[in-house]
C-alpha positions in Angstrom: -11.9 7.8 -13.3 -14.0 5.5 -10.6 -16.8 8.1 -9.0 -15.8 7.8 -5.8 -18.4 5.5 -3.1 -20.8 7.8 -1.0 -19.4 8.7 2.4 -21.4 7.1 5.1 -21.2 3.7 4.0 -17.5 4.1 3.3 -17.2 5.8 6.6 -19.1 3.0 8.5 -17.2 -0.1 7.0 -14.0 2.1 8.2 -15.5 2.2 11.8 -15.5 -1.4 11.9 -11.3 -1.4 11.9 -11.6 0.4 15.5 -13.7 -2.1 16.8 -10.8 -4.0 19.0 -10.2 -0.7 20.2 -13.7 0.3 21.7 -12.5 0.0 25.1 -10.1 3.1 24.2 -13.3 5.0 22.5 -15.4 4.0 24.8 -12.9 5.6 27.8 -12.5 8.5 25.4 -16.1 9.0 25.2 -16.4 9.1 28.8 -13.5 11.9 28.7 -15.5 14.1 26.5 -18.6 14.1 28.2 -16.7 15.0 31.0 -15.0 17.9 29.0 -18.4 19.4 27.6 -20.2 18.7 31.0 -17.7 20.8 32.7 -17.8 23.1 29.9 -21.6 23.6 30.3 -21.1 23.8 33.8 -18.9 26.9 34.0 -21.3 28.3 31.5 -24.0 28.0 33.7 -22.3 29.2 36.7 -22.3 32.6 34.6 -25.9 33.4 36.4 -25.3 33.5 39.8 -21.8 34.8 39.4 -23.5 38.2 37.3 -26.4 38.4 39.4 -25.2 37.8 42.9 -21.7 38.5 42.4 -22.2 42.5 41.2 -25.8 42.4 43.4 -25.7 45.9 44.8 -26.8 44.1 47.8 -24.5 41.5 48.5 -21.9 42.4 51.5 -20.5 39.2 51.5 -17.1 37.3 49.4 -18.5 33.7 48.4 -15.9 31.2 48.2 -17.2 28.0 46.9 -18.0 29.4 43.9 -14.2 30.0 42.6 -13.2 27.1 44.4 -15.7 24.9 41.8 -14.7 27.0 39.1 -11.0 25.4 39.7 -12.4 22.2 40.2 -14.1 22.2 36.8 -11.5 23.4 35.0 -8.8 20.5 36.5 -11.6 17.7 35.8 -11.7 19.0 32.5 -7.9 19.2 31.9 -7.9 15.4 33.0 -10.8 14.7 30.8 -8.9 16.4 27.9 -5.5 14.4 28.3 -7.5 11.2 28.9 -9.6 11.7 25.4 -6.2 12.6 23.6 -4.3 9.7 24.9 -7.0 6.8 24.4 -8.2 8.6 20.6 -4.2 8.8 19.8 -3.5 5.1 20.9 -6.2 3.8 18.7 -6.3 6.0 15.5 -2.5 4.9 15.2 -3.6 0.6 16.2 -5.9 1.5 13.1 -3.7 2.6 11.1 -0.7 0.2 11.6 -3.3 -2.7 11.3 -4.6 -1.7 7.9 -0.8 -1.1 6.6 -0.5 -5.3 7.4 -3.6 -5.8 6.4 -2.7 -4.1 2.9 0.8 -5.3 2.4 -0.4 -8.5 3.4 -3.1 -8.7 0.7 -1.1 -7.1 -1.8 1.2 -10.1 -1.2 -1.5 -12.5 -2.2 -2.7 -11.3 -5.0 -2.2 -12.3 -8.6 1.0 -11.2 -10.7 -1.8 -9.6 -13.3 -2.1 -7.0 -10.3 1.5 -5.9 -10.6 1.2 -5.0 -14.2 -1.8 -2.8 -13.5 -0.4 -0.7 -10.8 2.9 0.8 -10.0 4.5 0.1 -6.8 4.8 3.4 -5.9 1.2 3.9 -5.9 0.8 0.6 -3.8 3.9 2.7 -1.2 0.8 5.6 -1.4 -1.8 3.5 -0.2 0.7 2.2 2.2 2.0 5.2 3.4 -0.4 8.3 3.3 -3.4 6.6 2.4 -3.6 4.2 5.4 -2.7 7.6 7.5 -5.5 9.5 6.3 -7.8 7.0 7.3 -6.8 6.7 10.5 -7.4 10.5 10.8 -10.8 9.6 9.2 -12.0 6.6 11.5 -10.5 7.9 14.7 -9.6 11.7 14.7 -11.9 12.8 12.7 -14.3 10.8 14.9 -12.9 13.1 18.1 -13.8 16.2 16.3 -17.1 15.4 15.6 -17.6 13.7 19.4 -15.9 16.5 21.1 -17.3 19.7 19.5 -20.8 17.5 18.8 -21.1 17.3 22.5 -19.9 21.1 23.3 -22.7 22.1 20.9 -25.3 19.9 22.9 -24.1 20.6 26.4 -24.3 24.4 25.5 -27.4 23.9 23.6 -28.7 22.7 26.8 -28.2 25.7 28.8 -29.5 27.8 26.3 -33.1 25.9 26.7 -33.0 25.4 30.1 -32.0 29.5 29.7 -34.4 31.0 27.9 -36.5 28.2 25.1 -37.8 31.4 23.1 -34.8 32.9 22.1 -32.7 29.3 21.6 -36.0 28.7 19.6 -35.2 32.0 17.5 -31.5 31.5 17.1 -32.5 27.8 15.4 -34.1 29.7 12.7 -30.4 29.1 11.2 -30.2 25.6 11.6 -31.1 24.4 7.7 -28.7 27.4 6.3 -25.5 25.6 8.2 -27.4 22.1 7.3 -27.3 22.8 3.9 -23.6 24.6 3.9 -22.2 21.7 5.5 -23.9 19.5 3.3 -22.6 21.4 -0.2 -18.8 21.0 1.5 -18.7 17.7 2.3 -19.5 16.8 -1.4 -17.3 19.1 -2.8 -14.6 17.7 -0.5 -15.0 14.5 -1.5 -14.7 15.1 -5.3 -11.1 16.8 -4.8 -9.2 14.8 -2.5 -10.4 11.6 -4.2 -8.4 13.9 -7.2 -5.8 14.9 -4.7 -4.8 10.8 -3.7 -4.5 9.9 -7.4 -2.3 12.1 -8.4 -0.2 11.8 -5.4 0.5 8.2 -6.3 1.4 9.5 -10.0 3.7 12.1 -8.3 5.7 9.5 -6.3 5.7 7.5 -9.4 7.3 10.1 -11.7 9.8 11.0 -8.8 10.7 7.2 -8.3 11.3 7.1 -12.7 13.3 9.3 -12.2 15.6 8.6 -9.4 15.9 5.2 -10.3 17.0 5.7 -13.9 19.1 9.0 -12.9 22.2 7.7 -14.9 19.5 7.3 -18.1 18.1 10.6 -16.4 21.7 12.2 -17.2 23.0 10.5 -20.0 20.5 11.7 -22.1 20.3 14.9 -21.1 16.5 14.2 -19.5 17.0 16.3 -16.7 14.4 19.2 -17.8 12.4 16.9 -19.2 11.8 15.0 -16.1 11.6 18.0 -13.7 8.8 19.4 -16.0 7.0 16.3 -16.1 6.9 16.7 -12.2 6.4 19.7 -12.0 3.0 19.4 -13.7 2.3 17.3 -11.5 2.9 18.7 -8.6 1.7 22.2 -9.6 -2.0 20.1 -10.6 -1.6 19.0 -6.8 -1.0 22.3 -5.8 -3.8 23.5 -6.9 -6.2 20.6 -5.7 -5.3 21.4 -2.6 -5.6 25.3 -2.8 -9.3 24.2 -4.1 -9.7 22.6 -1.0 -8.3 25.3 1.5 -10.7 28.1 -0.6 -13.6 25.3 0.3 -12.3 25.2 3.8 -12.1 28.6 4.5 -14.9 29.9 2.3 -17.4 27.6 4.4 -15.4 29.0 7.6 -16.2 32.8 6.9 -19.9 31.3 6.5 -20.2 29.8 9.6 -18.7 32.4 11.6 -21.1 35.1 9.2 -24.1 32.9 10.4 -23.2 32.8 14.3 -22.5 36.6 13.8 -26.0 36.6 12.7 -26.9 34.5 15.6 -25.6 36.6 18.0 -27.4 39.2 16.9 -30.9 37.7 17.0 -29.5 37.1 20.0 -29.2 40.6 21.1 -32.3 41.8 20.0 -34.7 38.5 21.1 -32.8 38.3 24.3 -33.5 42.6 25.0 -36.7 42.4 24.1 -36.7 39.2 26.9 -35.3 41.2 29.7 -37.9 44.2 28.8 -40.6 41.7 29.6 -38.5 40.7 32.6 -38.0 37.5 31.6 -34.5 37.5 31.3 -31.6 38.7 33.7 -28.6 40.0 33.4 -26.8 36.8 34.3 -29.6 35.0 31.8 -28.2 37.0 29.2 -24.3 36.6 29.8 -25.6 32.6 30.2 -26.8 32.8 26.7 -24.3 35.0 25.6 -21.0 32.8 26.4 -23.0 29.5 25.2 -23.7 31.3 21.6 -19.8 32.0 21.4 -19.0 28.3 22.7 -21.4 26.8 20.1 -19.7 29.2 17.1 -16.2 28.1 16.9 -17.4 24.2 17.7 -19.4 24.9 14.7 -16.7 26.1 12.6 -14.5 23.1 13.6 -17.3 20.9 12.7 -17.0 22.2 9.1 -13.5 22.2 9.2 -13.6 17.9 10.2 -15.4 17.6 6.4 -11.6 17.9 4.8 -10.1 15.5 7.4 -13.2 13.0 7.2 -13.5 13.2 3.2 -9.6 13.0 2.7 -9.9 9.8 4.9 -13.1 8.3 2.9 -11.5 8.9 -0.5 -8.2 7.3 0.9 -10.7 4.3 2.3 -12.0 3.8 -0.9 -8.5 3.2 -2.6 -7.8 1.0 0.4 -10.9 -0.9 0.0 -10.7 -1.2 -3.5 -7.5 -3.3 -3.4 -8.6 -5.2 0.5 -11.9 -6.5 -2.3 -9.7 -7.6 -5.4 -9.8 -11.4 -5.8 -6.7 -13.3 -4.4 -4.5 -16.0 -6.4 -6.8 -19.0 -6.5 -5.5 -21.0 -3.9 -8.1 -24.0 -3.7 -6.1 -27.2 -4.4 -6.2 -30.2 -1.7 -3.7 -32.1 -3.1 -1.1 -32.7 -0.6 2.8 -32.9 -2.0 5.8 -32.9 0.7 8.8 -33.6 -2.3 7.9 -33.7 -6.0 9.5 -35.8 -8.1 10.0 -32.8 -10.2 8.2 -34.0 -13.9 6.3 -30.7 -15.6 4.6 -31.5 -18.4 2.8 -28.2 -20.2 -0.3 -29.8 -22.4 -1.7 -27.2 -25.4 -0.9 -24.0 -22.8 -2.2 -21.0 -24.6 -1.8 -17.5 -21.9 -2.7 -14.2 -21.9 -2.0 -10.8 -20.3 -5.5 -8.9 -19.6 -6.0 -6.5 -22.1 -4.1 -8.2 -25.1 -5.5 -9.2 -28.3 -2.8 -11.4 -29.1 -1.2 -14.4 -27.0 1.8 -14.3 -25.3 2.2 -17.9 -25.6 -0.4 -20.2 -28.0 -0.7 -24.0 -27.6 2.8 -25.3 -26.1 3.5 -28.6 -25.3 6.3 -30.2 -23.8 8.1 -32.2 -21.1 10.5 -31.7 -18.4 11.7 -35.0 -16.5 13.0 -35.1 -13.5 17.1 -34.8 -13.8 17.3 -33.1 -17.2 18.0 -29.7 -18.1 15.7 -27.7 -20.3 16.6 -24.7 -22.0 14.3 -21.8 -23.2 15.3 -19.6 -25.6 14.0 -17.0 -28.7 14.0 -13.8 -29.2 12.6 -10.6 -26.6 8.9 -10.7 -26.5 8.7 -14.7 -27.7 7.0 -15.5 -24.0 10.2 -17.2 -22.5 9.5 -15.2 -19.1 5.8 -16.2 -19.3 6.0 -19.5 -19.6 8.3 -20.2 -16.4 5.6 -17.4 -14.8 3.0 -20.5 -15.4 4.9 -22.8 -13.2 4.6 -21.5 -9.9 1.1 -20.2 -10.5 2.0 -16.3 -11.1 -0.1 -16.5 -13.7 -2.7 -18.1 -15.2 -3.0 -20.3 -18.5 -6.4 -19.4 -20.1 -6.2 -22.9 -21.6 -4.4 -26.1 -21.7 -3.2 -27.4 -18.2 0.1 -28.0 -16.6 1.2 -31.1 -15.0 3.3 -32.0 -12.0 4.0 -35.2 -11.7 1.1 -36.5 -13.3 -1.6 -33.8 -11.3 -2.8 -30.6 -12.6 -0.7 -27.7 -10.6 -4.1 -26.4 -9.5 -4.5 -29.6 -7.3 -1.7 -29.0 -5.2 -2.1 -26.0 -2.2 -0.3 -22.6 -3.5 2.4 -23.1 -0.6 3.0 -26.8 -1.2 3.4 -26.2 -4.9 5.8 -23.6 -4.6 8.0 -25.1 -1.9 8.7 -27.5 -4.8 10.4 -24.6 -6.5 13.4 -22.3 -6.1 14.4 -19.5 -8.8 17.5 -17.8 -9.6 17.1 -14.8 -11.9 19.0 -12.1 -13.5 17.3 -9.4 -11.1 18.1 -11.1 -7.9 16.1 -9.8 -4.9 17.9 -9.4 -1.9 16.9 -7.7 1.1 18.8 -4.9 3.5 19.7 -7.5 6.1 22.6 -9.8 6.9 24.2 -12.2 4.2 22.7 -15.3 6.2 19.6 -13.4 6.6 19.4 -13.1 2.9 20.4 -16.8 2.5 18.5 -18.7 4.5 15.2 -16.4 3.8 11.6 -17.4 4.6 11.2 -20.8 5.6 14.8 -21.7 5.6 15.3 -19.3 8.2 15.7 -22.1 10.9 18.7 -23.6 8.8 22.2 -24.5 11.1 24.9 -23.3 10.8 26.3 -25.9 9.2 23.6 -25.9 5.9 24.1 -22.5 5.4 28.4 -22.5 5.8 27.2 -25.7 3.1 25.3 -23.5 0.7 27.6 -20.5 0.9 30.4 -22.7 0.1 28.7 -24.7 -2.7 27.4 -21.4 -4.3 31.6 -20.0 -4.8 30.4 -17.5 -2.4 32.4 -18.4 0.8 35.5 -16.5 -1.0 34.2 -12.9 -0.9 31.8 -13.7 2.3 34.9 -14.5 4.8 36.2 -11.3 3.6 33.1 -9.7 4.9 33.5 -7.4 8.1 31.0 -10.0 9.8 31.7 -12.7 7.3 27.8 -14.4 7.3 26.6 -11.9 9.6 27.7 -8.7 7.6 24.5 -6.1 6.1 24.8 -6.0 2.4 22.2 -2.6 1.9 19.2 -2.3 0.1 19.0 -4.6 -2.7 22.5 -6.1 -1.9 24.4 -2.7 -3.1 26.9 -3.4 -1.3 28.0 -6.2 -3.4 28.8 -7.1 -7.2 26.7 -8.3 -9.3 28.7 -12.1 -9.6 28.1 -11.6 -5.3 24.9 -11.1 -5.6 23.9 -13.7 -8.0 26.2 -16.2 -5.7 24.3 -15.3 -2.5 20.8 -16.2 -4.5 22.5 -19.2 -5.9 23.5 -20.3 -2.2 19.7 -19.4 -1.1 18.4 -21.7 -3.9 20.7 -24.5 -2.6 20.0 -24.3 0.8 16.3 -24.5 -0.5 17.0 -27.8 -2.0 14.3 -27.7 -4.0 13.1 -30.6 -6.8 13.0 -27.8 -9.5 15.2 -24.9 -10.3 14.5 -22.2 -12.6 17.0 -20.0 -13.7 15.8 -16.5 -15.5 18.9 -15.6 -17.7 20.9 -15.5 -14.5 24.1 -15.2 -16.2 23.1 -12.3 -18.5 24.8 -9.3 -17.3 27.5 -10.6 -16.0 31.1 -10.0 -16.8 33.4 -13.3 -17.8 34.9 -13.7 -14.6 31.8 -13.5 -12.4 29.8 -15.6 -14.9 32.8 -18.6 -14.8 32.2 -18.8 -11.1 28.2 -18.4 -11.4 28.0 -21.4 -13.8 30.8 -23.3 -11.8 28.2 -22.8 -8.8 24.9 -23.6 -10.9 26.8 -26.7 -12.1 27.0 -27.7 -8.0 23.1 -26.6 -8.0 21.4 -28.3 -10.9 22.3 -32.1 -10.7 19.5 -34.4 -9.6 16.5 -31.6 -10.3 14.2 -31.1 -12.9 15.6 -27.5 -14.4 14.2 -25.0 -16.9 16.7 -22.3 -18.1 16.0 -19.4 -19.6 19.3 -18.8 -21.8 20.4 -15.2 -23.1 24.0 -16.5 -24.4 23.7 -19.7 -26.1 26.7 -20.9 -25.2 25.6 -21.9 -21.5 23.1 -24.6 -22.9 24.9 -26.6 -25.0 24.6 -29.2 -22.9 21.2 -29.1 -22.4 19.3 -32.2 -22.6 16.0 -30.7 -24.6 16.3 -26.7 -26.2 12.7 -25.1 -26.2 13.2 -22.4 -29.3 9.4 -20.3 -28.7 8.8 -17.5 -31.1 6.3 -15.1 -31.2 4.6 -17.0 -27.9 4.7 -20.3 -30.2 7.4 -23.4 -29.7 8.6 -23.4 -33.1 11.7 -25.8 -32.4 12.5 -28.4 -29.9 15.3 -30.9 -29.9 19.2 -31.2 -28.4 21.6 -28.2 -28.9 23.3 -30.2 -31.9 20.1 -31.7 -33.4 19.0 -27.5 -34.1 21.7 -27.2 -35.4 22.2 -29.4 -38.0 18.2 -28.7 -38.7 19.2 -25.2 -40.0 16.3 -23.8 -38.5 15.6 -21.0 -35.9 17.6 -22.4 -33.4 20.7 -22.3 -36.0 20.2 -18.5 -37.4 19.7 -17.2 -33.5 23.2 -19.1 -33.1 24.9 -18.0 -36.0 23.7 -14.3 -35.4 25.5 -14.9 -31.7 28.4 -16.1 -32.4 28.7 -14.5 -36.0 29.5 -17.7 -37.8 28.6 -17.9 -41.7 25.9 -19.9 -42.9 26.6 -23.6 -43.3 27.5 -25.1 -47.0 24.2 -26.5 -46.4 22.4 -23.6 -46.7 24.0 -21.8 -48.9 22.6 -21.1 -51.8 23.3 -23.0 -54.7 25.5 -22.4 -57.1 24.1 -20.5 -60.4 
């Protein structure tokens, strides 16, 4: 596990997010001062109100001095909703811009990142991490402003007071120095804990739900409810270790103004013996040490907001400083012509020993179909990964159109590109919505009726509620899986990009729905340069080149009936599909 960073340099890089909003602190400020002015000023009032009010003396009802008690007290009411308002308004602008600033960096990093963490620990940062540190940079911040100032403006009256007993009562200043101190550390080692396991929490709860049929089939259900329950009882007690901290340095603060109060009592008797002090002196210093105690005690209290926020900030950070997707080519390209030609590529996943694909070579012109296929694991999914930059090649280079794909800007390069898979992706929003998606979002009518229509799709869409305009849920669950795979279909046709690349997009798909899907693909894949990824072998017969990879190598390449007559991998992956006995040719000969 990463030792967490120190707090103050954490704490002051977080600062720097409620900058724009210093107009809002600023006023805030303002509105504390005001609340521990007043406070101090009610404090002090305590003096005259003793010593004149119950003067034996005195004949006479003074009015002005209620009458400013009311006014302090409404000033400081004022002051209050003022600091609340302004602190509230920018701890949540600081927390909603680091939740774009996160998703939109997570959005441009490299695919590598994706296979390193889970997405429900990026929906942690998201979520509750990006909420803590707003606590952290902006309420925390109030607490320590607020009660800070309390402690200074009654500090001040204790001095101007009586200097030799404030002088004595300071005594405890290092103890609660040195408390405070010992907290904060121990804070920061447990929620730093506490925020990792909440991510594996909400990973182990998203397994589960997700694969609840699996879940159930298999009788998992104990399994899986132990798992998290371990890990929620670890969290559980994390966070009991940090109310025992809490508390525990609580009960010492209030033991150490208890202490306080009673040098107090005995510096501040033997004061008023030497006539030093009055009666309303001594109240003075009395309600000032009871002011300064439970500002104290929420002072200490802050440490598990402020350290919960700095170990959040540091998770935050630590994906805000990951490297982005190289994105440095100049290269302009409006259309491609659509040739890819992969020279000696030899890739990698971080942390593997062994390749997942070693020294291919091939290439795809424009207007030809090229088929990948091989067994699971032989680096079929990698190598289309390589086109649009997901990935990286650690050697070897692949050509567009006669230019390394690095030349060409990120966006340009993958304009040129539009993917069908068998996991299509569609969001909880309208059919059109999901069709003309991104940049096609400004598409007429007319293109997108065009698409819908060219995809088979128009059948089941004018059936729709809405027809175009009807939601289809999360993740298009409102549709089948042949809808579905129409609807991405239509999107890549209303893309109209030069190359298409289709991820086994027929693979789980029942005969019906995958007759219309290839009818549609058949509408889609004339006049581009397209690489299919092929689980039944049947759908690339016509293919004008068949890539055959195994174990990350291109062991095979040639036309569907040239692998066949060769006998070789190609021929046994066929033969094992469609369960036809071995050729006389390679039989074995006769004894």
């Amino acid at each position: 596990m990463t030792e967490p960073a120190g707090p103050w340099p954490t704490y002051k890089r977080l600062l720097g997010y409620a900058r724009p909003y210093r107009a809002l602190l600023a006023l805030a400020f303002v509105g504390m001062a005001i609340e521990a002015a007043a406070g101090a000023g009610f404090t002090a009032l305590m003096k005259p109100i003793i010593d004149d009010t119950f003067d034996p003396k005195n004949t006479t009802i003074e009015w002005k001095l209620p009458l400013f008690i009311v006014g302090l007290f409404v000033a400081r009411g004022i002051a209050g909703f003022v600091t609340d308002y302004s602190m509230a308004r920018a701890g949540r602008s600081v927390s909603r811009d680091l939740r774009n600033l996160l998703l939109g960096k997570y959005l441009r990093l490299p695919g590598s990142r994706f296979d390193s963490e889970t997405v429900p620990s990026m929906l942690t940062r998201l979520g509750g991490d990006t909420e803590q540190v707003a606590q952290a940079a902006v309420d925390a911040l109030k607490v320590m402003l607020s009660q800070g100032l309390q402690v200074i403006a009654m500090f001040a009256v204790m001095v101007w007071t009586s200097p030799r007993v404030t002088l004595a009562i300071l005594l405890l200043g290092p103890v609660l120095a040195f408390v405070m101190d010992k907290v904060g550390r121990r804070y920061r080692s447990i929620n730093h804990r506490i925020q990792e396991g909440a991510a594996k929490m909400l990973q182990s709860a998203e397994q589960s739900l997700h694969g609840h049929q699996e879940v159930k089939i298999y009788g998992a259900q104990e399994a899986e409810l132990k798992r998290y329950g371990d890990l929620v009882q670890h969290n559980l007690q994390l966070s009991l270790k940090v109310e025992t901290t809490r508390s525990s340095a609580s009960v010492l603060v209030q033991l150490m103004g208890a202490i306080g109060l009673a040098v107090l009592l005995l510096v501040a008797g033997h004061e008023a013996v030497q006539g030093r002090l009055t009666a309303g002196d001594f109240v003075r210093m009395m309600i000032a040490m009871m002011a300064i105690i439970p500002s104290l005690r929420q002072l200490t209290n802050v440490q598990s907001m402020l350290q919960r926020g700095v170990s959040s900030a540091n998770r935050l950070f630590s994906v805000l400083d990951a490297p982005e997707e190289a994105d440095t080519g100049t290269r302009k390209l409006d259309r491609a012509k659509g040739e890819i030609e992969f020279r000696n590529i030899t890739a990698r996943y971080a942390g593997q020993q062994e390749a997942a694909l070693e020294d291919i070579s091939f290439v795809a012109r424009p207007g030809t179909v090229t088929a990948i296929v091989g067994r699971s694991g032989s680096g079929k999914t990698t190598l289309i990964r390589l086109i649009p930059r997901f990935y990286t090649a650690e050697s070897g280079q692949i050509l567009l159109d006669g230019h390394p794909i690095e030349e060409y800007p990120l966006a340009d390069l993958r304009r040129q590109i539009a993917l069908v898979s068998q996991g299509v992706m569609l969001f909880d929003d309208s059919v059109a919505a999901n069709v003309a998606y991104g940049e096609m979002a400004g598409a007429s009518g007319e293109e997108l009726a065009a698409a819908i229509q060219g995809a088979n799709a128009m059948e089941f869409v004018e059936r729709l509620p809405q027809g175009a305009d009807s939601p289809i849920g999360e993740n298009g669950g409102r549709l089948s899986g042949g809808q579905r795979q129409r609807l991405a279909i239509a999107r890549a046709m209303l893309k109209d990009a030069p190359i298409l690349i289709l991820d086994e997009a027929t693979a789980a798909l029942d005969n019906e729905s995958e007759r219309l899907v290839q009818d549609a693909l058949q509408h889609l894949m004339p006049d581009r340069t397209t690489l299919v990824i092929a689980h039944r072998l049947s759908t690339i017969e016509h293919a004008d080149q068949v890539l055959v990879l195994d174990r990350g190598r291109l062991v095979e390449q040639g036309t569907h009936s040239e692998l066949i007559a060769r006998g070789g991998v190609y021929a046994r992956l066929h033969r094992m599909q469609f369960r036809e006995p071995a050729s006389a040719d390679n039989a074995p000969d006769p004894a």
